[in-house]
ZAMAR-956633 format. One line per 2 residues: for each residue x, y, z of C-alpha. Coordinates in Angstrom, 3 decimals, always signed. Layout:
X,Y,Z  ...
// end
This chain:
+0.000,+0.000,+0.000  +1.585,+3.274,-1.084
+1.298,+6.492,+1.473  -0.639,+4.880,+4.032
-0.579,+7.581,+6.732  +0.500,+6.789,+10.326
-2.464,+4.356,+11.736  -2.635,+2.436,+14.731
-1.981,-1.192,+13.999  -2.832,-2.630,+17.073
-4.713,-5.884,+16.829  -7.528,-4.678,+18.820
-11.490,-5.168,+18.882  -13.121,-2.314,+19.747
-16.191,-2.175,+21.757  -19.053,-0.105,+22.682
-21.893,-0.785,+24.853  -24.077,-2.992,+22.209
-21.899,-4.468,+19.558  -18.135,-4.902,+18.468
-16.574,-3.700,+15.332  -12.854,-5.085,+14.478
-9.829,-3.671,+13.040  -9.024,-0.330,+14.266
-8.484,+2.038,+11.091  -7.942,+0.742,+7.232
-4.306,+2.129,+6.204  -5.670,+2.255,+2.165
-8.915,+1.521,+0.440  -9.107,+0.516,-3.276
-10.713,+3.087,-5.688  -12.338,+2.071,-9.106
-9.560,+1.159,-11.062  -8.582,-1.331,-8.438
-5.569,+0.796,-7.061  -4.510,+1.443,-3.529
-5.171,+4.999,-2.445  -4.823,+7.065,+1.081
-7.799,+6.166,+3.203  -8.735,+9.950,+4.556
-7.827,+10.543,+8.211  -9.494,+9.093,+10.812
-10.943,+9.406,+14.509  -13.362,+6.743,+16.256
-15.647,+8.443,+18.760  -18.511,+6.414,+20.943
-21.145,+8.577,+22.642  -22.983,+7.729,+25.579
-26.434,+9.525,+26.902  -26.047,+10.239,+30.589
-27.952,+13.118,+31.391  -30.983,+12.302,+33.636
-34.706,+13.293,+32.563  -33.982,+13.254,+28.806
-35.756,+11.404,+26.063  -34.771,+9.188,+23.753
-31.935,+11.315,+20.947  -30.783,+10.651,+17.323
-26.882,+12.194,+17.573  -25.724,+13.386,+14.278
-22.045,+14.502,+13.264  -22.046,+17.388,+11.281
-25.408,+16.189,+8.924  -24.954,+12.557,+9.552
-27.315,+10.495,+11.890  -24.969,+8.565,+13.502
-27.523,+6.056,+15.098  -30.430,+3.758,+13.890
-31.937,+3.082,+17.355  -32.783,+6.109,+19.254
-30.259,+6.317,+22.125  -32.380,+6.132,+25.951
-30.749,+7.651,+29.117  -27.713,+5.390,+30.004
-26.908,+3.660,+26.934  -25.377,+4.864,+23.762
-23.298,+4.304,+20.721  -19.986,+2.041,+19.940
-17.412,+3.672,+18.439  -17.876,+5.515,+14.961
-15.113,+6.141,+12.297  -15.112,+10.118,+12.117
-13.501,+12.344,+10.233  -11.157,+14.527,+11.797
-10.942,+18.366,+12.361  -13.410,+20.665,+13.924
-16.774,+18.392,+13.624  -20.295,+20.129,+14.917
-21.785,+17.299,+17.629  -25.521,+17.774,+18.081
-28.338,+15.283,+20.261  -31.842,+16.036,+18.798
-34.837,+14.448,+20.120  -35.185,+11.471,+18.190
-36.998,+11.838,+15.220  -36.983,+15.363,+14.789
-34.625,+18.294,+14.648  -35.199,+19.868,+18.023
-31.965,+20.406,+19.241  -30.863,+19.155,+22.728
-27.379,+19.787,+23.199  -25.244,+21.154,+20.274
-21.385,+22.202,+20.013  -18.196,+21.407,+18.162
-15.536,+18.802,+19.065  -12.343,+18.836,+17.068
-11.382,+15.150,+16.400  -7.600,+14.292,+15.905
-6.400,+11.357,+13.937  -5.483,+8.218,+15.111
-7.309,+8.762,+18.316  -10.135,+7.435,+20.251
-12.708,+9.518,+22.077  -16.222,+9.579,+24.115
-18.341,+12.285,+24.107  -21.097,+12.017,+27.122
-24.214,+14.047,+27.264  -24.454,+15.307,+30.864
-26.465,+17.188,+33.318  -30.065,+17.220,+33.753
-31.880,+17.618,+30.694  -33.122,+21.379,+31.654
-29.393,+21.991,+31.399  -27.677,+19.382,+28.719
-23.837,+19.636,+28.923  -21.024,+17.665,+27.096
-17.777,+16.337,+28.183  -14.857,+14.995,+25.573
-12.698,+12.648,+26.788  -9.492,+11.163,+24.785
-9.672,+7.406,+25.481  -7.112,+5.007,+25.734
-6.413,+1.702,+24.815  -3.197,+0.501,+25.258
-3.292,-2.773,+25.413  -2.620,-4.062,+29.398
-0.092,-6.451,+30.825  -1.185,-9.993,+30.098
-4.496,-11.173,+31.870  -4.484,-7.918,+33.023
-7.401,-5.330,+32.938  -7.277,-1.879,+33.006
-10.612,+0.838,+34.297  -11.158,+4.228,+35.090
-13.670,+6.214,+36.125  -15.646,+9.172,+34.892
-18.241,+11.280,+37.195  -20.791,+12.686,+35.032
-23.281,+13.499,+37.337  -23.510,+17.426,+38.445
-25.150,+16.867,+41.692  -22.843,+13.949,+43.108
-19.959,+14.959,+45.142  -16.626,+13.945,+44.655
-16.636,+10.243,+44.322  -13.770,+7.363,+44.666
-14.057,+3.850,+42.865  -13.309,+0.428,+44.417
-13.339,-3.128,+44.621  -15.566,-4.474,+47.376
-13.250,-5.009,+50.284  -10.475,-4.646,+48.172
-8.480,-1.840,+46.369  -9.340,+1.587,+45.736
-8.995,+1.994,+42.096  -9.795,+5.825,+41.156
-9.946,+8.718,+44.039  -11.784,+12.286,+44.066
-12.926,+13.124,+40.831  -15.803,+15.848,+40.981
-18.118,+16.471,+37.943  -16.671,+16.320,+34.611
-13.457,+14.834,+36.812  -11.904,+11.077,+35.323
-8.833,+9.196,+36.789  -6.444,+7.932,+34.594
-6.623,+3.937,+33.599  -5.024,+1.509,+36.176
-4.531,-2.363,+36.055  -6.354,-4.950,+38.452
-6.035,-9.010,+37.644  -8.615,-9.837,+34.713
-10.465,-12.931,+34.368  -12.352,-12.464,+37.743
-15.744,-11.087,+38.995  -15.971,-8.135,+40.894
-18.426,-5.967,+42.410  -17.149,-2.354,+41.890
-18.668,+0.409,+44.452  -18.555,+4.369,+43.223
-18.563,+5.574,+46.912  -18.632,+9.128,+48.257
-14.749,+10.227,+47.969  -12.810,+9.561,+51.217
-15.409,+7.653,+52.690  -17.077,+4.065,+52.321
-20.497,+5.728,+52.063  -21.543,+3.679,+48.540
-23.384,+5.648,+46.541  -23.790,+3.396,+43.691
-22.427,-0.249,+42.535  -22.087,-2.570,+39.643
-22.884,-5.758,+40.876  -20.461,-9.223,+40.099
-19.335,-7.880,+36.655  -17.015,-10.629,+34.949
-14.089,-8.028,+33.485  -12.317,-9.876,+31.079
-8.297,-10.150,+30.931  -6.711,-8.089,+27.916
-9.586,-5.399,+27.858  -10.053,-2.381,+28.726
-13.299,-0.647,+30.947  -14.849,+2.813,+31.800
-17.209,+3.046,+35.049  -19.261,+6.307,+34.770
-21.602,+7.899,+37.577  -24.586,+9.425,+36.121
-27.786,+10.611,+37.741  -29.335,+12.908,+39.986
-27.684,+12.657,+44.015  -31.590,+13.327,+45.933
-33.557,+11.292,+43.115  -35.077,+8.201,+44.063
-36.886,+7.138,+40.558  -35.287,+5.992,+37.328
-32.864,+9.297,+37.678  -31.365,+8.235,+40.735
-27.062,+7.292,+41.005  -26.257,+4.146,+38.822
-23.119,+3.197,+37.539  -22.621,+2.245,+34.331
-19.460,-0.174,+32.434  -18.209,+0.594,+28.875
-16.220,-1.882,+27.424  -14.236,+0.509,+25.655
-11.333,-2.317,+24.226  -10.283,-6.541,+24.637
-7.489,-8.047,+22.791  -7.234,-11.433,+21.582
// end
């Protein structure tokens, strides 16, 4: 292949929250005379709906509807090949064009990002996070945590009776990714930060070896109905 730009060419499968799509990028694509040619530069972006109270969005890049089921509150989309550069992000209630949350998010190549809708749905907000998934140690797994609700305090993550994985991230606040044995199930507790005051918990999750997991807080801290705290688990990368 002639002029392939600089791609990743890590081995992974990358996953969302509903499906799996393999092979990172494609280095060159054939054109109609059969002949290898520069595959245009490349981002992969999933998006995840975490803001309490809203309705069920279409999420477009630029003019492209980017989904085919309407996302709900607390689910979302696996990662999407996007071009790079300075690309306009917009959540509309599904079905229509009413505009929920709208803004631009420059995309870089080569990289990996989430975009979560947060904050109630009176006041929609987004957060951009680079993702990474370098591939961990073997049988390894490696998690973070992102706090994407407004009204939570500061929150820690952590193993049942075990280790503290992620400490003190307020709103909008996400710890870097750290390595715990894979292979084995775990109950994982978002608790109030410095505390063990649990404020929510993924019950016995299996997290594979080789892969690679986000834990997000969403919801609304005084709610007691489908808004309330939850945690949620993106399985953002495994390796074979």
């Amino acid at each position: 292949m002639k002029k392939a730009h600089s791609l990743i060419k890590k081995q992974a499968i990358i996953a969302g929250m509903f499906g799996l799509i393999a092979v990172l990028f494609i280095s060159c694509i054939k054109n109609n005379d059969n002949n290898d040619v520069t595959a245009p530069p490349a981002a992969l972006i999933s998006v995840v709906n975490a803001s309490p109270g809203t309705q069920p969005l279409d999420f477009y890049l630029d003019e492209n509807k980017t989904n085919v089921q309407a996302i709900s509150y607390g689910s979302g989309l696996d990662y999407l090949r996007a071009y790079t550069g300075k690309r306009t992000a917009t959540f509309y209630l599904a079905g229509t064009r009413q505009t929920v949350k709208s803004d631009t998010a420059t995309l870089q190549a080569d990289r990996f990002y989430t975009l979560y809708l947060t904050n109630v749905s009176t006041a929609p907000d987004f957060l951009l996070l680079r993702d990474s998934i370098a591939r961990p140690a073997s049988g390894m797994t490696a998690i973070r945590l992102v706090n994407v609700s407004a009204s939570a305090p500061a929150v820690d993550l952590a193993i049942k009776s075990g280790q503290v994985l992620a400490t003190n991230k307020a709103y909008k606040g996400f710890s870097s990714f750290v390595s715990i044995q894979g292979g084995n199930t775990y109950t994982l507790e978002v608790r109030q930060a410095g505390t063990t005051t649990v404020l929510a918990t993924i019950n016995d999750i299996q997290l594979k070896g080789n892969s690679v997991y986000t834990v997000w807080l969403q919801g609304v801290a005084s709610a007691t109905d489908a808004t309330m705290l939850t945690a949620k688990i993106q399985t953002n990368a495994y390796y074979n």
